[in-house]
N, C-alpha and C positions, 0 to 999 in steps of 0.2 A: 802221285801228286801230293797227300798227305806228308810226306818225307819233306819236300821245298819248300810246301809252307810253314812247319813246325820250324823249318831253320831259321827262315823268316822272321818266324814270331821271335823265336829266341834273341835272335839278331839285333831286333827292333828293342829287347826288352834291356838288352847289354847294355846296347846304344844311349838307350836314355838313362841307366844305371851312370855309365859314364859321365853322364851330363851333367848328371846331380849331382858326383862327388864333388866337383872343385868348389860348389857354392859351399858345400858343407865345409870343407877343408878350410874356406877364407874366414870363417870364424866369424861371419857377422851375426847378430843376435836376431834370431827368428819371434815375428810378432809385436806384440808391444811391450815394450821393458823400459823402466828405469833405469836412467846413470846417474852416476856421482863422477864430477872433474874437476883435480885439482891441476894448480901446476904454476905457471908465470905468466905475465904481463909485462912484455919487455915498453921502455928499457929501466932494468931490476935487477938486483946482484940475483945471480943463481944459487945463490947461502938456501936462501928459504920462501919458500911458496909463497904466492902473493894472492891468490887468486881462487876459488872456486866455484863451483854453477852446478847445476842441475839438467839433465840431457832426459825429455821423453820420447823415444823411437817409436816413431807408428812406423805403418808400413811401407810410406812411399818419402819422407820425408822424418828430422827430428826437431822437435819442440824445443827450445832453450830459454824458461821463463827466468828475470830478474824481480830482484826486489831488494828496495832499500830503505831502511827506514832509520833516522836518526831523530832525537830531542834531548833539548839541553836545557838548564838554568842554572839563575844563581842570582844571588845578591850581597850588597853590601853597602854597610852604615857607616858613618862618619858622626862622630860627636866632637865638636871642638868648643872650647870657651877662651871668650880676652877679656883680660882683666886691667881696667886703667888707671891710674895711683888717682885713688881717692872715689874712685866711683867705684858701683858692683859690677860683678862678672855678666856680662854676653855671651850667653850661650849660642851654641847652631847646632843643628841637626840636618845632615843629607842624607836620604835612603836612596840606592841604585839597584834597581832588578833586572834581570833579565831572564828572556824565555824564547822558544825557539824551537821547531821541529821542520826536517826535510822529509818528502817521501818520493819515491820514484820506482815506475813499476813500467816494464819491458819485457821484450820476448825476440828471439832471435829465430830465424827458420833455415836450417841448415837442408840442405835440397842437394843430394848428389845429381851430378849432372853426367857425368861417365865416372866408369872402373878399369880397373885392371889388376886382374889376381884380388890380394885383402887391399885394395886400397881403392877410397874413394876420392873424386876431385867433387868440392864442395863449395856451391853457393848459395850466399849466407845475402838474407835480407833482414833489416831489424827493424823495430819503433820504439818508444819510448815517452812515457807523459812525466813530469816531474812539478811538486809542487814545495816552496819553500815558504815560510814565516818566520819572522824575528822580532821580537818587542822590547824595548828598552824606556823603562820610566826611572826617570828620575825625582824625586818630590825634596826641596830644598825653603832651609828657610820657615821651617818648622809649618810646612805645610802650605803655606804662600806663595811657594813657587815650583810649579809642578808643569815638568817636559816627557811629552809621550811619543816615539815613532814606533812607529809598526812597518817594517818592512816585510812585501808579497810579492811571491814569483811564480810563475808559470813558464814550462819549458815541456816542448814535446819535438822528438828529431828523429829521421829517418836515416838510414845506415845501410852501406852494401857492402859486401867483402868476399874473397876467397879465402878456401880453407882443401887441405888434403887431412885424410883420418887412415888409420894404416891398422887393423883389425887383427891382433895379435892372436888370437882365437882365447876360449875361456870366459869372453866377458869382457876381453879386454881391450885397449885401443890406446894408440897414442893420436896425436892431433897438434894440428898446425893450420890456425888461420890469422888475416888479418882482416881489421875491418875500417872503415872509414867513412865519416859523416857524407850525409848526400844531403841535407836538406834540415837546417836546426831552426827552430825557432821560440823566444823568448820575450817575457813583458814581465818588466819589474814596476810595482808601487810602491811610493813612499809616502806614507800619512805621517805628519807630525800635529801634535797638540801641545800651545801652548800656554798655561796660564801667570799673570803677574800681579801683584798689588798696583794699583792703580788711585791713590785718593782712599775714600772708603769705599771702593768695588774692587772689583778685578779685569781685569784685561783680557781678551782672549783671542789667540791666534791658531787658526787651520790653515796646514797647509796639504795638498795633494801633489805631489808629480808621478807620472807613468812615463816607463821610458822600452820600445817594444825595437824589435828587430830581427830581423829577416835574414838568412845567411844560406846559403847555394855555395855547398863544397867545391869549389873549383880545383882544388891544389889536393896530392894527396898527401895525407900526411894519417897512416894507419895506424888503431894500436894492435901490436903483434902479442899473439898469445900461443903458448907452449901447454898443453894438458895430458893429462893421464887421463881416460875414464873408464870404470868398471859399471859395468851393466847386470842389473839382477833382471 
């Protein structure tokens, strides 16, 4: 009786040896690991990369955090003078400034839904909050006459897509998904300030407008991305 079940056990231990090779073999990365993903953003000449991110692999799902940040300025003076026969020179002076920062912070959750062999079928849910500022003063008229807007936005959108990932082993992966807004929404402000000579005071004028909106993807219209990623 000892003989059958020794076979048994052997049997049982092959069995699930087998079982574990193929996972090993498809090369997916065991644990939690970072990646790095470059590659495209169609539609984009295929010359040169356009595009890359960041991939966290947990266990049952991967993390694709964004982040963008931009700020700008600049300005610029004007000095002019007229001069009219027989009287003195009129001078002017305009100074024009400008200042300005975007930020916008997202995350993508790439969720395999089935396999087969190294390849995974991938769906992708995303969010997104974005926040913009732009200031433009103008001061004209040697100080007399002074224009300020400040433009503000707020933007935060929801996104689904599919995606295939094809796990070359090593670390490595190619990838293919598209994704497409499900749900955006946005509200712009525009404050203007204006001051004028008036008499001996000054004048002054505020104005406000808000302009908000609501939008439900009906149409698809995705953007498709091509990536390499290597996973440490």
């Amino acid at each position: 009786m000892r003989l059958p079940t020794l076979a048994i056990a052997i049997f049982s231990l092959s069995s699930s040896a087998l079982a574990l090779e193929p996972a090993v073999a498809e090369g997916r990365p065991e644990g939690t690991t970072v990646g790095i993903a470059a590659g495209w953003a169609f539609p984009q000449s295929l010359l040169e990369p356009n595009t890359v991110g960041v991939r966290v692999r947990l266990a049952a799902f991967a993390l694709e955090p964004n982040v963008r940040l931009g700020a700008d300025s600049g300005s610029n003076a004007v000095n002019s003078s007229v001069t009219l026969p027989g009287q003195a020179a009129v001078e002017s002076k305009a100074n024009e400034g400008t200042a300005g920062y975007a930020l916008m912070v997202g995350a993508n959750v790439r969720y395999p839904v089935m396999g087969k062999g190294p390849v995974d079928l991938l769906a992708l849910v995303g969010a997104n909050v974005g926040l913009t500022n732009a200031t433009r003063n103008t001061d004209a008229a040697a100080g007399t006459q002074v224009d300020r807007q400040t433009t503000t936005g707020l933007s935060a959108g929801l996104s689904w897509g599919l995606g295939v990932e094809w796990f070359l082993g090593h670390g490595l992966s190619l990838s293919a998904d598209a994704q497409n807004p499900l749900v955006t929404y946005s509200s712009t402000k525009v404050s203007t300030h204006h001051e004028q000579p008036a008499l001996n005071d000054k004048m002054l004028s505020d104005t406000t407008t808000t302009t908000t909106a609501l939008d439900g993807a009906a149409t698809f219209r995705p953007t498709v991305r091509l990536q390499v990623c290597l996973y440490f």
